[in-house]
N, C-alpha and C positions, 0 to 999 in steps of 0.2 A: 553742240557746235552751232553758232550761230547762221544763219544762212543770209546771203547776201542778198541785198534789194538795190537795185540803179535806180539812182533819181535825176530827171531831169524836171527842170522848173522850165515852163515853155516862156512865162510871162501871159501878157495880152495877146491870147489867138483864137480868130476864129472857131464857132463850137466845130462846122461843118472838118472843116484841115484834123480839127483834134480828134474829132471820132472817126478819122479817116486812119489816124495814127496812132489810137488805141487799138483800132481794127487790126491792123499789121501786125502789130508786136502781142497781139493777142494769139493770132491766127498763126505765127511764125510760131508759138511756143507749143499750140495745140499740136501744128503739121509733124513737131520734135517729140513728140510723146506719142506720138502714133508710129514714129517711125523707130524711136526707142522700142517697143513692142514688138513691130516685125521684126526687128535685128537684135534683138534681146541686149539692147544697149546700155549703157548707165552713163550713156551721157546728161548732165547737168542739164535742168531745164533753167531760162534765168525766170529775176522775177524782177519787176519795175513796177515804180513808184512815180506818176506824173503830176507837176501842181501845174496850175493855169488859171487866168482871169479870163473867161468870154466877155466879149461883147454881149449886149442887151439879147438873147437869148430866151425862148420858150421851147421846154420839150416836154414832149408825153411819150409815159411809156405803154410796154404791151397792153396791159391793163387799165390803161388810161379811160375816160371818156370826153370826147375832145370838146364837150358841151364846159367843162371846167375851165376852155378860156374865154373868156368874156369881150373880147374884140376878134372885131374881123381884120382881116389881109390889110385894109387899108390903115386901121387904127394901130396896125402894128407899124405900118412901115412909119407914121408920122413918130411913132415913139422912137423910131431906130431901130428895132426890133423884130426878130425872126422866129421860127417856127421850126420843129422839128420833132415829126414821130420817129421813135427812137426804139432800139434791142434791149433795153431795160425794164425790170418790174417795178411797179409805181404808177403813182397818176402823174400829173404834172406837175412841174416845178420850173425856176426862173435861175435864171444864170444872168452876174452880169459882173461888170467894176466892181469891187470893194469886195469880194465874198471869191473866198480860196476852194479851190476845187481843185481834189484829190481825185487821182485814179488808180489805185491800184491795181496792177496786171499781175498776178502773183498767179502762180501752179501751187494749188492748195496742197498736191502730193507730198510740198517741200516741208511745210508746215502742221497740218491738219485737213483731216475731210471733213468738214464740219459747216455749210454756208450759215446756219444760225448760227455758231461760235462766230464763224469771221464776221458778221454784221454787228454781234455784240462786240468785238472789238474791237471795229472801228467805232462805235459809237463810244466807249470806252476811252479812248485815244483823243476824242474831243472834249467827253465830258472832263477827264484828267486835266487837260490844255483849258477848259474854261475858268476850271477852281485855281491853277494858276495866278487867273487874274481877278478871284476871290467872286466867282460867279458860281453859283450852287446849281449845276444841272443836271438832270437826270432823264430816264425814258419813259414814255406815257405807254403800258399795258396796249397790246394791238396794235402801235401807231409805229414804223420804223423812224430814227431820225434821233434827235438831241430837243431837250424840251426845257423851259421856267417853270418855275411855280405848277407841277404837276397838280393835276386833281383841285385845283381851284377856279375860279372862273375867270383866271387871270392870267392861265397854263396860252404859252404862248412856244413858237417854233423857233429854233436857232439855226439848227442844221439840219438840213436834208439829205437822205440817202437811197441809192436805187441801183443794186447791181444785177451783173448777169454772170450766170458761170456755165460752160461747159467743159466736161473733161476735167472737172474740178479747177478749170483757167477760169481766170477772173476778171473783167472789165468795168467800168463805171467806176462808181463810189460815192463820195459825198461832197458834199455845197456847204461851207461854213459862211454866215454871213457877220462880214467883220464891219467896213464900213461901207456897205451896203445901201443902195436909193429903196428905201421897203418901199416908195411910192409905185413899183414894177407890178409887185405881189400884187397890187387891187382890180389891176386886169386878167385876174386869174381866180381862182377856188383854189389854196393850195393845197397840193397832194391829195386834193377831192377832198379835203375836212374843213367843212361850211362854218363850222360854232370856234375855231380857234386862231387868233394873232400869228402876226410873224412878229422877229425882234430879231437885232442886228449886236454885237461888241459892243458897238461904238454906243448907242441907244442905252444901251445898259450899266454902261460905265459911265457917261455925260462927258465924253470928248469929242473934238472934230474929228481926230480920225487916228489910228492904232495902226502901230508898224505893222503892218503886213510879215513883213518877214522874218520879226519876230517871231510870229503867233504860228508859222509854218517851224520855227526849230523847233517849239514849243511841241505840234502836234508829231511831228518827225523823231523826237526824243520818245515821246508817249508812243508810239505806233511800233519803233524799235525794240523797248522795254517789251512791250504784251506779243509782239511775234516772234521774239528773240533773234532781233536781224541786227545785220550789218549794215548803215546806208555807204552806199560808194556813189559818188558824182559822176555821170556819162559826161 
């Protein structure tokens, strides 16, 4: 039986409102399976699916080292650009326009216990949605995320990823960059790996710019398929 996933598409919003609103519906789902336990309950945990574009955004996570962003306070604000240490594993990475970001809030109880199968399937759910649009990507050994041209000197980033789970709940997820300003990425080390590119959709196909909302039914069909879910529109 397929299990149900809500999705809401927030559009353009702040990262600050958005992590405030992954928090919630994080913490609602955790506080319901604690309380399922005391009362021996079977009531249904839900599970949600958020997409969103931030504004020009910097986060680092637990594991960050914040020497990996390359400006100060002020070079940020002249970019438009903000800053934020974050409840996710990973270094840093950039949020901005043009690059689709996924959060999935899923109760793995519903699915699987597994946080390396779920990180492999979302990266899976991208790589499927890239070849789509006849782009051949795959994972680079140690590095989490979506990659080119693995193991050449030419292996470059598509997508990034950095979740958190407690209670087998799940928050974060990943950064697809579609039609994306990489000129972001150079004020940064990204995800603390010095020797490798970033690349964007758009870069890679030689368009101005790729339906966004396309490339979400794209990865929404792909993400469906591998957790065997239902999406429903909140």
């Amino acid at each position: 039986m397929n299990k149900k996933v809500y999705l809401q598409d927030l559009g353009l919003k702040d990262y600050k409102e958005t992590w405030e609103f992954q928090e919630s519906l994080f913490q609602k789902t955790v506080d319901l399976k604690i309380k399922n336990r005391r009362t021996n309950s079977n009531a249904e945990t839900p599970n949600h699916f958020i997409f969103v574009e931030h504004p020009h955004v910097f986060t680092l996570g637990k594991s960050g080292d914040i020497k990996n962003l390359l400006v100060d306070e002020t070079q940020l604000a002249a970019k438009n650009a903000k800053f934020y240490k974050i409840n996710r594993g990973g270094d840093i990475t950039y949020h901005g326009p043009g690059q689709i970001v996924g959060y999935p809030i899923l109760d793995l109880d519903n699915f699987f216990t597994d946080i390396h199968k779920y990180l492999r399937f979302l990266e899976e759910a991208v790589i499927l949605t890239l070849l789509d649009y006849d782009l051949k990507a795959e994972r680079s050994e140690g590095e989490t995320g979506v990659w080119l041209d693995v193991g050449t000197p030419f292996a470059r980033k598509i997508c990034a990823m950095g979740v958190r789970a407690s209670r087998w709940v799940t928050m974060h997820g990943f950064a697809l960059n579609v039609n994306t300003d990489l000129g972001y990425f150079d004020l940064m080390v990204p995800c603390g790996i010095k020797d490798k590119a970033v690349t964007s959709m758009n870069v890679e196909l030689g368009k101005r710019v790729i339906d966004l909302d396309e490339v979400k039914g794209k990865l929404l069909n792909h993400f469906a398929q591998l957790f065997e879910a239902t999406i429903l529109k909140e």
